[in-house]
Structures are given as structure tokens and as C-alpha cells.
TIMISE-827711 format. One line per field, with one value per residue (C-alpha): residue number from 1; residue in one letter; y, x, z. Coordinates in Angstrom, 2 decimals, always signed. Each point is the difference from the previous one (the first is absolute). Layout:
BEGIN
num = c(NUM_...)
residu = c(A_...)
py = c(Y_...)
px = c(X_...)
pz = c(Z_...)
//
This chain:
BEGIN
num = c(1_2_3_4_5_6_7_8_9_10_11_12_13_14_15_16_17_18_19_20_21_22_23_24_25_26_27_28_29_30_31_32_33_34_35_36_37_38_39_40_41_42_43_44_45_46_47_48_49_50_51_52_53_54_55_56_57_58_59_60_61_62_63_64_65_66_67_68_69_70_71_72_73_74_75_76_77_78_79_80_81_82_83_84_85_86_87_88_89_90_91_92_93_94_95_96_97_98_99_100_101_102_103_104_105_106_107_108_109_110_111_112)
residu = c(X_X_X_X_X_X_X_X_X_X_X_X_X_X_X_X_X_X_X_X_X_X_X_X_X_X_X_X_X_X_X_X_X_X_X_X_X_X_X_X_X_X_X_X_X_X_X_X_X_X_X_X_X_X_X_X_X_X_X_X_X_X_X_X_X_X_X_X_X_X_X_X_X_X_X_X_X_X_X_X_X_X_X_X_X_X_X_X_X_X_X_X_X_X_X_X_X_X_X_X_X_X_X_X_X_X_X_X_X_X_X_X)
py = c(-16.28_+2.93_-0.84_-4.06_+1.28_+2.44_-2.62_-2.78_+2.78_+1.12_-4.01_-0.49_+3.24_-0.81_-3.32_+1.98_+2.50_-2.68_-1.43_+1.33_+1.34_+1.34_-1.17_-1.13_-2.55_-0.18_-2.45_+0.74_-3.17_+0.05_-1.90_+3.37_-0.12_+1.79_-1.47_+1.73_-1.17_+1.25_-2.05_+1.11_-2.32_-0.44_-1.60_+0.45_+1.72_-0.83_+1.75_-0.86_+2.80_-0.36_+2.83_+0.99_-0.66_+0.49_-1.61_-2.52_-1.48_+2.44_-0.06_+2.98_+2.03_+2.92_+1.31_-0.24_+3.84_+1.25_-2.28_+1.38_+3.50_-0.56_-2.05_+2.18_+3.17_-1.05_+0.30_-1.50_-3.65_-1.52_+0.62_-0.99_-1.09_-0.05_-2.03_-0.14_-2.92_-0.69_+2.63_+2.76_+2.57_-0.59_+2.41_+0.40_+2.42_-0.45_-2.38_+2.46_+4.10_+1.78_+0.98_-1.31_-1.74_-1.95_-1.82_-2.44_-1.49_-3.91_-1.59_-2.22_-3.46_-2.92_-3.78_+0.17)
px = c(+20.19_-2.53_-0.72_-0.52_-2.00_-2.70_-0.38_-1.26_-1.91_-1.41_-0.82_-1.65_-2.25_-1.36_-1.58_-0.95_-2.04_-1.97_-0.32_-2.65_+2.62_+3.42_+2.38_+3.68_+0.79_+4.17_+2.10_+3.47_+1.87_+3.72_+1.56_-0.74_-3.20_-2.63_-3.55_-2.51_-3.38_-3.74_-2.93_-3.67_-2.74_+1.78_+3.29_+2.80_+3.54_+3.37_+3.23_+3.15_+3.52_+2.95_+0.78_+2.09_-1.61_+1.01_-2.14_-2.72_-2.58_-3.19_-3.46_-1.32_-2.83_-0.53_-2.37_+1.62_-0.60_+2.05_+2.79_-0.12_-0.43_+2.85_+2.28_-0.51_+0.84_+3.57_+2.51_+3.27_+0.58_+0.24_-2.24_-0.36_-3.18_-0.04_-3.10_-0.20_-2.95_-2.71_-2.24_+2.38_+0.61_+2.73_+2.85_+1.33_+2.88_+3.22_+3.18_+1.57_-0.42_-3.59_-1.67_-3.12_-2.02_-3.57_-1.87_-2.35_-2.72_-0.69_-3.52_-0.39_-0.10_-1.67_+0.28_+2.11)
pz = c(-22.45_-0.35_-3.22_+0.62_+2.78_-2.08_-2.61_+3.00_+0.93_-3.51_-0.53_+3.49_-0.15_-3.54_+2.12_+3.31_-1.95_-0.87_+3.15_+3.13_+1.63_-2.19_+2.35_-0.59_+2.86_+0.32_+1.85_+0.88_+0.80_+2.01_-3.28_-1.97_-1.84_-0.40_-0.93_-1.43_-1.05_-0.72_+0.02_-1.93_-1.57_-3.64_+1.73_+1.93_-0.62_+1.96_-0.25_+1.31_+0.24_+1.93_+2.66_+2.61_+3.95_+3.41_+2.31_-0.02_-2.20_-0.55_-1.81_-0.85_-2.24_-1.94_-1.66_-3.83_-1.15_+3.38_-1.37_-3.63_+0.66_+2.50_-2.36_-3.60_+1.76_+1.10_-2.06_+2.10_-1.23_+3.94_+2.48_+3.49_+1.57_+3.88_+2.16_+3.53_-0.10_-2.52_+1.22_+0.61_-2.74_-2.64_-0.95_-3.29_-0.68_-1.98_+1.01_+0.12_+0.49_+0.99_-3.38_+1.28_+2.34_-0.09_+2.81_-1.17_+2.03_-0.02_-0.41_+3.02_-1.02_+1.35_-0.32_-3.08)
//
């Protein structure tokens, strides 16, 4: 899962450092995916993974280097990522056990 999820992340960033503002926009949907695109002037880039979700549908963003700092320094293969609401911080931290924690704060997003 980890893994599926730095790749989408490697892919996406590559377009958001091109774009004005690096961000990775992700939509969690109840049927258990995750979408995650980037948009800059050269084009656009959408990926799709299957996850795990409890609770309701959510669109958020990040700004992409948070993400892949976050994502290339853990080394457990699932990871759980908890939101409260789009604009809330996110928590990242194993499935299991406390080896580590991040909090990771969303970019505010409007009419997307």
C-alpha cells in the first residue's frame, strides 16, 4: 500500500513542481479509492489506488514536497492517514504500533 502510494506520489509531484503552486489534490471516496492528481501548464496527471476508508468522501491538498518527504522517510509498508475535514491537519503513523508520527497541513482549496 505504502509503496503504491509513494509511486502516485513520486508521479504527481514531478507535474506539481511544474505547476504555480506544487500541490497534490486527493480524493478519498467511501468505495475505497484514492485520487490523486496535479495540474501545471505542460498537462495534467491523475492517479488512481485502492485503500482502506472509514467514513465519508473527502477532497483534500497538499503541498507535494510535505507528502514526499513524509512518504520516503517511512519505512512500514501500511500506513494510516487520519482527517478530521479538508482543512484540518492530517495524521500519518503506522497501522499498527507508534514508530512515528507526522501531521501534515492542507492547502485550503477553493472552487475545485
Amino acid at each position: 500500500m505504502r509503496s503504491q502510494f509513494a509511486d502516485a506520489i513520486d508521479r504527481c509531484s514531478l507535474m506539481a513542481r511544474e505547476g504555480k503552486n506544487n500541490l497534490i489534490y486527493l480524493k478519498l471516496s467511501p468505495e475505497g479509492k484514492m485520487e490523486l492528481t496535479a495540474n501545471a501548464d505542460r498537462g495534467d496527471v491523475h492517479e488512481e489506488i485502492d485503500i482502506g476508508i472509514e467514513g465519508n468522501e473527502l477532497s483534500i491538498a497538499f503541498n507535494s514536497r510535505y507528502l514526499t518527504d513524509i512518504i520516503h522517510n517511512v519505512d512500514t509498508e501500511r500506513i494510516c492517514m487520519c482527517f478530521n475535514s479538508n482543512v484540518s491537519p492530517c495524521m500519518i503513523k503506522p497501522v499498527e504500533g507508534t514508530e512515528f508520527t507526522f501531521l501534515v497541513l492542507p492547502v485550503r482549496i477553493f472552487n475545485r
